[in-house]
C-alpha positions as CSV (number, residue, x, y, z in Angstrom):
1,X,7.2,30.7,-40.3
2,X,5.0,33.1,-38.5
3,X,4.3,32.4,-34.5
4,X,1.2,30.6,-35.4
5,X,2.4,28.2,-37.3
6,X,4.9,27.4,-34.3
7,X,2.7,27.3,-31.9
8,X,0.4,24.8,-34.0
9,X,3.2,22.4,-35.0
10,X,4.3,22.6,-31.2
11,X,0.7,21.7,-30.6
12,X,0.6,18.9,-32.9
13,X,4.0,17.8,-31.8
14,X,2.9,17.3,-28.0
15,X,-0.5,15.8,-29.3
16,X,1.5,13.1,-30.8
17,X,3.5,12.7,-28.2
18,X,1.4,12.3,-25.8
19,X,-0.7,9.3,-27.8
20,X,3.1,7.9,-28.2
21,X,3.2,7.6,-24.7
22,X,-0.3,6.7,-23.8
23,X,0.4,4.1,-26.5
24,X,3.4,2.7,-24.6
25,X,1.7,2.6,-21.5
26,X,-1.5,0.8,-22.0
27,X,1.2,-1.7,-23.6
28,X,2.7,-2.2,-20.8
29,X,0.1,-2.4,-18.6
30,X,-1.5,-5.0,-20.3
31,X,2.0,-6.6,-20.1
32,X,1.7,-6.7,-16.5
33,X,-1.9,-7.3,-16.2
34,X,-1.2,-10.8,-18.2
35,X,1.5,-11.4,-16.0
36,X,0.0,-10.9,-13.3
37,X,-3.4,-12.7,-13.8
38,X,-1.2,-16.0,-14.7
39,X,0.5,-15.3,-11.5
40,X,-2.9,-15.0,-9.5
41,X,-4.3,-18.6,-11.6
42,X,-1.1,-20.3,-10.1
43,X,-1.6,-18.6,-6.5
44,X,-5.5,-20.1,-6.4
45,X,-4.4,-23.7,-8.1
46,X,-1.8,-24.0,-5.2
47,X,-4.8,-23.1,-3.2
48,X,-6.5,-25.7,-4.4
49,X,-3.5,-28.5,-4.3
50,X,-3.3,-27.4,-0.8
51,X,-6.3,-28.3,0.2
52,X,-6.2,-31.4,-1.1
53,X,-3.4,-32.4,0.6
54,X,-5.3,-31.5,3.9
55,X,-7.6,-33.6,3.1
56,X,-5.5,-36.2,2.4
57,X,-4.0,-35.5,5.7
58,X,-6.8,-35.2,7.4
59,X,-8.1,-38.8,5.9
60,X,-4.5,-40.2,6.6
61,X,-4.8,-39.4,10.2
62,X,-8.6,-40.3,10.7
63,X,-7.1,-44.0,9.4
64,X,-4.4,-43.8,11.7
65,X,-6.1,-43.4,14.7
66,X,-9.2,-45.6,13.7
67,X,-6.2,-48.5,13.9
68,X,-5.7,-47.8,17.9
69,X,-9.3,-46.9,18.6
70,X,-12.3,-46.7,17.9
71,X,-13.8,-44.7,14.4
72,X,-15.9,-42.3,16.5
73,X,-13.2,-41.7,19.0
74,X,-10.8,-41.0,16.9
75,X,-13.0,-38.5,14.3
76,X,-13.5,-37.0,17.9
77,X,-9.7,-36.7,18.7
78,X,-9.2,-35.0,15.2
79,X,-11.7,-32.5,15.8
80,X,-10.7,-31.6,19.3
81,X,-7.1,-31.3,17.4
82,X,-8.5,-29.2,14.6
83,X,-10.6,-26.5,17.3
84,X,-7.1,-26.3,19.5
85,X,-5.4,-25.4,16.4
86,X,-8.3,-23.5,15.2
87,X,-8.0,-21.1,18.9
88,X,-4.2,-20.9,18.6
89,X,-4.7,-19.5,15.2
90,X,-7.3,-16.7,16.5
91,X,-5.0,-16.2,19.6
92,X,-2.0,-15.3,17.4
93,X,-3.8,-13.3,14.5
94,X,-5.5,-11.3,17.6
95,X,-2.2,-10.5,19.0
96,X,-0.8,-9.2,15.5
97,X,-3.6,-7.3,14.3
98,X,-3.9,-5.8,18.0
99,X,0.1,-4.8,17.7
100,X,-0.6,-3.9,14.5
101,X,-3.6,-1.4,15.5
102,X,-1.4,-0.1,18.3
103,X,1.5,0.8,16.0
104,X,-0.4,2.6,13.3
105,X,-2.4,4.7,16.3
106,X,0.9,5.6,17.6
107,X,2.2,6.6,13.8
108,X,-1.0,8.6,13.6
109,X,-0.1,10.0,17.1
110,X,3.5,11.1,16.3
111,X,2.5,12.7,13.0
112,X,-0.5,14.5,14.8
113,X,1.4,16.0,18.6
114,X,2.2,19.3,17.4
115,X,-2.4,19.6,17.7
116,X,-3.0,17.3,19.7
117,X,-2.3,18.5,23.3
118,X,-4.8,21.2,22.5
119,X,-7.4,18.7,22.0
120,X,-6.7,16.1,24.5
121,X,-7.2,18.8,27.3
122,X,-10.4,20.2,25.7
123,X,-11.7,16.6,25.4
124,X,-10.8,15.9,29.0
125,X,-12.9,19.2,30.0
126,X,-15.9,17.4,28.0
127,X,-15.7,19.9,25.7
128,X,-15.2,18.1,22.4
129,X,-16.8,14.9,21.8
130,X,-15.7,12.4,18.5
């Protein structure tokens, strides 16, 4: 067997190797994909079922309250309810993505001091602008 004739069957060899392997994989990424999309149909029908239940809630509540007072007064006290709930939300997802902002500046920070004194004083001479 001359060098060649090596070299082509090692050629040949790695060529089917590879689609072996390529083969493999697209297998099991369609594995996952299925997988995954059933899990992503269940995540939006709970989405769904939730909502539902809010409004069921929401209806339950609105009955409720139209028993003690009167319909307009209580669809008022709901939605009085719903906006104070509504700015505690905002409050709170403020707070994290702010902490969250904070804490990936100071990564960014630590990964960048060994530069960044350099810059900070030229900046402060008005030297550098960003």
């Amino acid at each position: 067997m001359s060098g060649s004739d090596a070299a082509v069957r090692l050629r040949n060899d790695a060529a089917a190797l590879m689609r072996d392997e390529l083969d493999s994989l697209r297998g099991e990424l369609a594995d996952t994909a299925r997988h995954m999309s059933s899990g992503a149909i269940m995540a939006t029908a709970s989405a769904g079922t939730g909502l539902l239940a809010l409004a069921a809630l929401h209806t339950t509540l609105l009955r409720l309250l139209e028993s003690v007072m009167p319909p307009a007064a209580a669809a008022a006290v709901l939605a009085v309810g719903y906006v104070a709930g509504a700015a505690v939300l905002v409050f709170m997802a403020r707070k994290q993505l702010k902490a969250a902002a904070d804490s990936a500046a100071s990564e960014r920070g630590d990964r960048d001091s060994g530069d960044s004194g350099d810059r900070e004083s030229a900046e402060s001479d008005g030297k550098v602008t960003a």
